[in-house]
C-alpha positions in Angstrom: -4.3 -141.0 -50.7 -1.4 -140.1 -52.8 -2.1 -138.8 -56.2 -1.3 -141.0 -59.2 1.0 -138.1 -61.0 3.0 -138.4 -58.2 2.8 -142.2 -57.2 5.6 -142.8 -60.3 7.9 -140.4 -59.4 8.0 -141.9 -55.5 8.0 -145.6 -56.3 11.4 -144.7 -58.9 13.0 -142.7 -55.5 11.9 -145.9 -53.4 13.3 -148.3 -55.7 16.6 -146.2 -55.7 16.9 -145.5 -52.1 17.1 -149.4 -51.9 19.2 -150.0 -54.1 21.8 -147.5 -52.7 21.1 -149.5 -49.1 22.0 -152.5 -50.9 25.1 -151.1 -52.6 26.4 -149.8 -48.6 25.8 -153.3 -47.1 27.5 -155.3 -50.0 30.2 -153.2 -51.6 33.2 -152.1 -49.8 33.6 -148.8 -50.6 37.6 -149.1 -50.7 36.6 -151.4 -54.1 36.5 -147.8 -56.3 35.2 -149.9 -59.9 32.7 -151.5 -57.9 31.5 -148.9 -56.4 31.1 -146.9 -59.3 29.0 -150.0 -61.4 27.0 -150.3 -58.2 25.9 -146.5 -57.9 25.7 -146.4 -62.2 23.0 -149.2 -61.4 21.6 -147.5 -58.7 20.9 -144.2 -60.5 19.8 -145.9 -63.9 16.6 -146.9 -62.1 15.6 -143.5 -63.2 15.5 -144.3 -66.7 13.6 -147.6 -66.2 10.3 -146.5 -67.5 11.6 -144.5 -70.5 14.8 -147.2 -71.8 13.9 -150.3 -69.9 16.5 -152.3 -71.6 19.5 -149.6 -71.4 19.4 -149.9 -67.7 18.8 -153.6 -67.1 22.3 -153.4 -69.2 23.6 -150.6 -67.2 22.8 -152.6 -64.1 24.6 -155.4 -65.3 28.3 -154.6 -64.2 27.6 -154.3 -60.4 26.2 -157.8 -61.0 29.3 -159.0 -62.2 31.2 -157.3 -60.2 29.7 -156.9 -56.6 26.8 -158.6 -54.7 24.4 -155.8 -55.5 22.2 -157.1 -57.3 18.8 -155.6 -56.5 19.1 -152.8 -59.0 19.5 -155.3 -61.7 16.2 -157.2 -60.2 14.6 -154.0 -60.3 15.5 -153.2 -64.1 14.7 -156.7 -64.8 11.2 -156.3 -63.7 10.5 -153.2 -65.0 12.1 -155.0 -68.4 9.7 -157.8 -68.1 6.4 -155.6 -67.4 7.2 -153.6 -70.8 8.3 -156.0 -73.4 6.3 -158.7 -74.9 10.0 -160.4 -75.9 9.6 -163.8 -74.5 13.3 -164.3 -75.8 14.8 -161.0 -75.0 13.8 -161.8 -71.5 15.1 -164.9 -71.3 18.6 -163.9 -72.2 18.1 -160.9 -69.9 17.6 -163.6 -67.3 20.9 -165.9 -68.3 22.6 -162.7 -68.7 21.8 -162.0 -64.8 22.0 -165.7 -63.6 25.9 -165.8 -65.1 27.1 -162.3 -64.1 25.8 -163.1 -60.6 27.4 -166.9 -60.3 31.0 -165.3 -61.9 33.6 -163.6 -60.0 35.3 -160.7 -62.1 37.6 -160.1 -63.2 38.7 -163.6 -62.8 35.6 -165.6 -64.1 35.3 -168.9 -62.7 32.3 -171.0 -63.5 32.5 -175.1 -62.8 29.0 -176.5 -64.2 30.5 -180.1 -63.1 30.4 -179.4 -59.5 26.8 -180.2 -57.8 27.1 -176.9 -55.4 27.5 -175.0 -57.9 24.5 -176.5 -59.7 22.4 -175.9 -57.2 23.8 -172.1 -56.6 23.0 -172.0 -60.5 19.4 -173.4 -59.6 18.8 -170.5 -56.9 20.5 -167.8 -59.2 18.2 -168.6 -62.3 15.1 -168.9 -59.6 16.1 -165.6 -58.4 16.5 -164.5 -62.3 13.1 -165.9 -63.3 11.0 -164.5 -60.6 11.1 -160.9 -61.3 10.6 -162.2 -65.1 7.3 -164.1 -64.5 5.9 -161.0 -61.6 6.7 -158.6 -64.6 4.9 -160.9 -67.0 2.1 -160.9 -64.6 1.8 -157.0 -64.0 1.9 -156.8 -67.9 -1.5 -159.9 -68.4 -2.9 -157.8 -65.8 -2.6 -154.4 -67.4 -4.0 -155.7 -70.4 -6.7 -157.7 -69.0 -7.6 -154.4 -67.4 -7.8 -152.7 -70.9 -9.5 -155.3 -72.5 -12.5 -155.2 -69.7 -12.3 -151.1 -70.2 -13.1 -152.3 -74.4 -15.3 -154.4 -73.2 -17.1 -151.9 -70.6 -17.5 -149.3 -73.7 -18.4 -151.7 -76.1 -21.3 -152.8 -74.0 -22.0 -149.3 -73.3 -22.2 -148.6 -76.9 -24.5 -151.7 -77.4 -27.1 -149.6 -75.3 -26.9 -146.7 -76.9 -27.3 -148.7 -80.2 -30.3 -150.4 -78.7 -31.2 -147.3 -76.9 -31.5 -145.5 -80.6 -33.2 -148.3 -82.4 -36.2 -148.1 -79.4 -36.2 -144.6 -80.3 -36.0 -144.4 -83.8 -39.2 -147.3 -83.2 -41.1 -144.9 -81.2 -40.5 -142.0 -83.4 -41.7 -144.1 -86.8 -44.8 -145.1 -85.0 -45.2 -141.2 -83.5 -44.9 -140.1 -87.5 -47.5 -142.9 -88.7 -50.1 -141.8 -85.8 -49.7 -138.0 -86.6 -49.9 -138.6 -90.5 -52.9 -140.9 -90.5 -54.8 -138.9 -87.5 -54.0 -135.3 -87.0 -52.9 -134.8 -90.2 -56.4 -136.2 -91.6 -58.2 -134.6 -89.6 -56.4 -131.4 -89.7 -57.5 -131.7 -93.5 -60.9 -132.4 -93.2 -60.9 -129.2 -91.3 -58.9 -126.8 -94.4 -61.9 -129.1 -96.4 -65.0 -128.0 -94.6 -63.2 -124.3 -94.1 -63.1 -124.2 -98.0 -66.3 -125.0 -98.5 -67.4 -122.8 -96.3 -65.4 -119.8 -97.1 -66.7 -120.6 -100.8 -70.7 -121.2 -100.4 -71.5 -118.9 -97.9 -73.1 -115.3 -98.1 -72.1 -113.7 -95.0 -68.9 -111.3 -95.5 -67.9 -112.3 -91.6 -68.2 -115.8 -92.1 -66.6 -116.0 -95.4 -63.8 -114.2 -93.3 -63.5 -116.4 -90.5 -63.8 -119.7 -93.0 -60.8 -118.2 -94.6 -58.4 -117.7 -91.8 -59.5 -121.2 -90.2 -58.9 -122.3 -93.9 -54.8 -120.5 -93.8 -54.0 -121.8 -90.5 -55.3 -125.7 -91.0 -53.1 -125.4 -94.3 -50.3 -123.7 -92.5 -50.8 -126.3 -89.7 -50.4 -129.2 -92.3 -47.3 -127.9 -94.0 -45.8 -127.8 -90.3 -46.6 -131.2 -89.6 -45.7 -133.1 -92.5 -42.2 -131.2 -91.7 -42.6 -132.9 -87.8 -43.4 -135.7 -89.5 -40.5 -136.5 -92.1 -38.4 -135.2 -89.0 -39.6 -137.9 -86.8 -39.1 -140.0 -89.7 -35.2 -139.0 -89.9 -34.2 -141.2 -87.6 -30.2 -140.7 -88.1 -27.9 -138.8 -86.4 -28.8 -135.7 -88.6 -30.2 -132.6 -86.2 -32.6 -131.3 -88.6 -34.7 -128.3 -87.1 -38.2 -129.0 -86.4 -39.7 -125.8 -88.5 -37.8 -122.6 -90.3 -37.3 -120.9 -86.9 -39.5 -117.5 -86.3 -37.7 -114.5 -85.8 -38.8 -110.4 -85.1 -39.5 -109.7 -88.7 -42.5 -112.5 -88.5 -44.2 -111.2 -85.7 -46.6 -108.4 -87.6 -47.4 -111.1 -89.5 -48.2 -113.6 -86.8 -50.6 -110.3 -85.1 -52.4 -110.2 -87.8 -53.3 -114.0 -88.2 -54.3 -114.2 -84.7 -57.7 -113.9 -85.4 -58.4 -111.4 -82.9 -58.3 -107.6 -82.5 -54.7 -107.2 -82.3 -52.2 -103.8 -82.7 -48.7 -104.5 -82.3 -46.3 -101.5 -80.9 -42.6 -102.2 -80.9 -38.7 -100.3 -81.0 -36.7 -103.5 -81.1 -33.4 -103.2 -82.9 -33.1 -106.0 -85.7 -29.9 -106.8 -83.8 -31.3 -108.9 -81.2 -29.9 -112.7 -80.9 -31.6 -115.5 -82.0 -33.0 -116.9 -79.5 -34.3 -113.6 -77.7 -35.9 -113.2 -80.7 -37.3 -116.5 -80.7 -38.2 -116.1 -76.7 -40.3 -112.9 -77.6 -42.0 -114.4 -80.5 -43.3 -117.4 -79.0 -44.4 -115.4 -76.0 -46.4 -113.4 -78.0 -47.8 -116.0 -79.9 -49.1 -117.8 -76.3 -50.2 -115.0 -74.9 -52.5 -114.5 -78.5 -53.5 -117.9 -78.4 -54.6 -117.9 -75.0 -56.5 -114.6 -75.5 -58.4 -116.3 -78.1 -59.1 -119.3 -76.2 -60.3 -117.8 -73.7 -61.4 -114.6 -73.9 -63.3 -114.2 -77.1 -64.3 -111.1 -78.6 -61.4 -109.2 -76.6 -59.1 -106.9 -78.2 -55.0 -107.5 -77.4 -52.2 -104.6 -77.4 -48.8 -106.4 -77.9 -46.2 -103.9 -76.9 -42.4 -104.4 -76.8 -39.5 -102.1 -75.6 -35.8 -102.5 -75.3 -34.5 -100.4 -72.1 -31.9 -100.3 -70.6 -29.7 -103.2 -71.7 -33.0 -105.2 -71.2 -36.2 -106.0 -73.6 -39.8 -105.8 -71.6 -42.2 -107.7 -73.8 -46.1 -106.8 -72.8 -49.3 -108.6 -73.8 -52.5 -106.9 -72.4 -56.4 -107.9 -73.4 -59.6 -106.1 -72.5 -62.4 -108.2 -70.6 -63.7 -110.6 -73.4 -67.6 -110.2 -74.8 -68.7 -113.5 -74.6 -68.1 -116.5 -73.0 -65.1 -119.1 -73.6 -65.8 -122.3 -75.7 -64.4 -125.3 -73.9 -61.3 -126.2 -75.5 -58.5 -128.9 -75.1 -55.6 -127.8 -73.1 -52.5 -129.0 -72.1 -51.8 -126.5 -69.2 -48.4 -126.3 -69.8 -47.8 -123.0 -72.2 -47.2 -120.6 -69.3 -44.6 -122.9 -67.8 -42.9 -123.8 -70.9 -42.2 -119.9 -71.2 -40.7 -119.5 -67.4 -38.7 -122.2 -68.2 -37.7 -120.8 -71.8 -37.2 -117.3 -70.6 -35.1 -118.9 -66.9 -32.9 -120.5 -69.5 -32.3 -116.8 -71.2 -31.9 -114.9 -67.8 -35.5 -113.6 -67.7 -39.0 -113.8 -66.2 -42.7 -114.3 -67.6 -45.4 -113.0 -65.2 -48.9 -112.9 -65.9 -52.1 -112.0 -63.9 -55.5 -110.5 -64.7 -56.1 -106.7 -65.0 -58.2 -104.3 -63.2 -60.0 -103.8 -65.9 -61.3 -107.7 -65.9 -58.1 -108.5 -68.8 -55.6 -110.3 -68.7 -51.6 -109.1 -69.0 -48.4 -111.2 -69.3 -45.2 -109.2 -69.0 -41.2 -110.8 -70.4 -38.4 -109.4 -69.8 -34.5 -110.3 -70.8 -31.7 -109.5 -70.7 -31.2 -107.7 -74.3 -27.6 -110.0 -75.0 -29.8 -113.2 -73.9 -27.3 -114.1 -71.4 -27.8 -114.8 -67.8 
């Protein structure tokens, strides 16, 4: 199949090698002013694309003068695919139809005698057709773009109806999470408060307060969700003030376990490394407390060699795991976030009856 950059540049050598095989089989070449206007209208089919009009009228002369007459067809074509002139192409078209019935440079034209009215007949015919095929290629080319409009107008119609579905789903998402989760989340900063404020027992009063921090924290993060789902524009609004290394003593030390953090990072690191390693860490902790309770957790994190090795190890836990919701999907929603960065999460348990996960990235967080 030939490529369409170069289907233009053959059709205009076609069209011109004709032309010069219908100037050597109807001009004598002892006729020099003939000859020239012939081969002038042979070459200006080169310029038929760019100056459609200059070469139907440099074609024009061999007409007149010779029985050439295909480059002028050609130019007359080309003429009537280009210009939406209903008048310019119908002069074109006389234009053709008399220079082809005179003979210059002694015109003779009788319009009283019938065979010359019916040679006029053919010549106009001959005149008109490459006219209306123009015409044609031209409805057609347009009809083409208008069904292109039409294809990406439709196609913008389902993205329209597309987003309205989603903006839908995302209002009914943000009603669901503020009248359940969000009430009960604050039931539970309720009964945590209470508790943290009538009980005796230092431990307790402890533990009521930190349940009573993260329910509050916990509500502040989803009535951001929720006034995010709510946004339903075209805005990209970030879901919650992304964490970074300078927050992760702080999330250690509200993990509600035994934790000790031991890191060298550089400040340096880019964003989303730094976001990689701090919701790996905050996993692993979670997990720890879900399911190992009363275990102590070493968090440690090194940057060697180009790379950064991110380690969190727990002892065997002390008593038994409540049964908790879970979704199952933490550990493979940090493969796939460390993958995207060029890295790997492993995990497995520990001679020692613990539990370790290891990440490691590339330092640059490129792949």
């Amino acid at each position: 199949m030939i490529p369409r950059r170069l289907t233009a540049p053959l059709l205009d050598a076609t069209l011109v090698a004709a032309a010069l095989g219908d100037v050597w089989v109807n001009v004598d070449p002892a006729a020099s002013l003939r000859m020239s206007c012939a081969l002038t209208a042979a070459s200006a089919l080169l310029l038929r694309r760019r100056l459609p009009l200059l070469t139907f009228l440099l074609t024009l002369p061999a007409v007149m003068l010779s029985d050439a007459i295909f480059a002028a067809l050609a130019a007359l074509f080309t003429l009537a695919s280009l210009s939406r002139s209903r008048i310019l192409l119908a002069v074109c078209a006389l234009a053709f139809t008399f220079g082809d019935m005179t003979s210059w440079p002694s015109p003779r034209l009788d319009l009283f005698h019938p065979p010359t009215l019916i040679t006029l007949g053919y010549t106009l015919a001959t005149a008109a057709a490459p006219v209306f095929l123009g015409q044609l290629v031209q409805v057609r080319r347009d009809l083409s773009l208008r069904l292109a409009e039409i294809s990406e107008a439709r196609d913008h119609e389902r993205l329209l109806t597309a987003q309205a579905v989603l903006a839908k789903e995302r209002a009914q998402l943000a009603r669901e999470m503020h009248d359940v989760v969000s009430h009960q989340v604050s039931l539970i900063a309720v009964r945590a408060g209470a508790l943290q404020v009538g009980t005796r027992d230092a431990e307790a009063k402890q533990a009521a307060a930190t349940i009573r921090r993260l329910s509050v924290q916990t509500l502040d993060e989803l009535r951001h969700m929720v006034s995010v789902l709510r946004d339903s524009g075209g805005r990209l609004t970030e879901l919650t003030p992304q964490p970074s290394l300078a927050d992760l003593q702080r999330l250690v030390d509200s993990s509600g376990i035994e934790a000790e953090l031991v890191t060298d990072l550089p400040g340096s690191l880019p964003p989303t490394v730094q976001r990689a390693i701090y919701r790996t860490v905050q996993e692993a902790l979670t997990n720890v407390r879900k399911h190992a309770p009363g275990a102590t957790a070493t968090v440690r994190i090194a940057h060697e060699g180009g790379a950064v090795r991110v380690t969190v190890a727990n002892t065997a836990p002390t008593r038994p795991p409540l049964p908790l919701p879970s979704s199952r999907y933490g550990l493979v929603g940090l493969r796939q976030r460390a993958a995207l960065l060029g890295g790997t999460v492993t995990s497995g348990p520990t001679p020692e009856g613990g539990y370790e996960l290891r990440l490691e990235l590339p330092a640059d967080g490129t792949t």
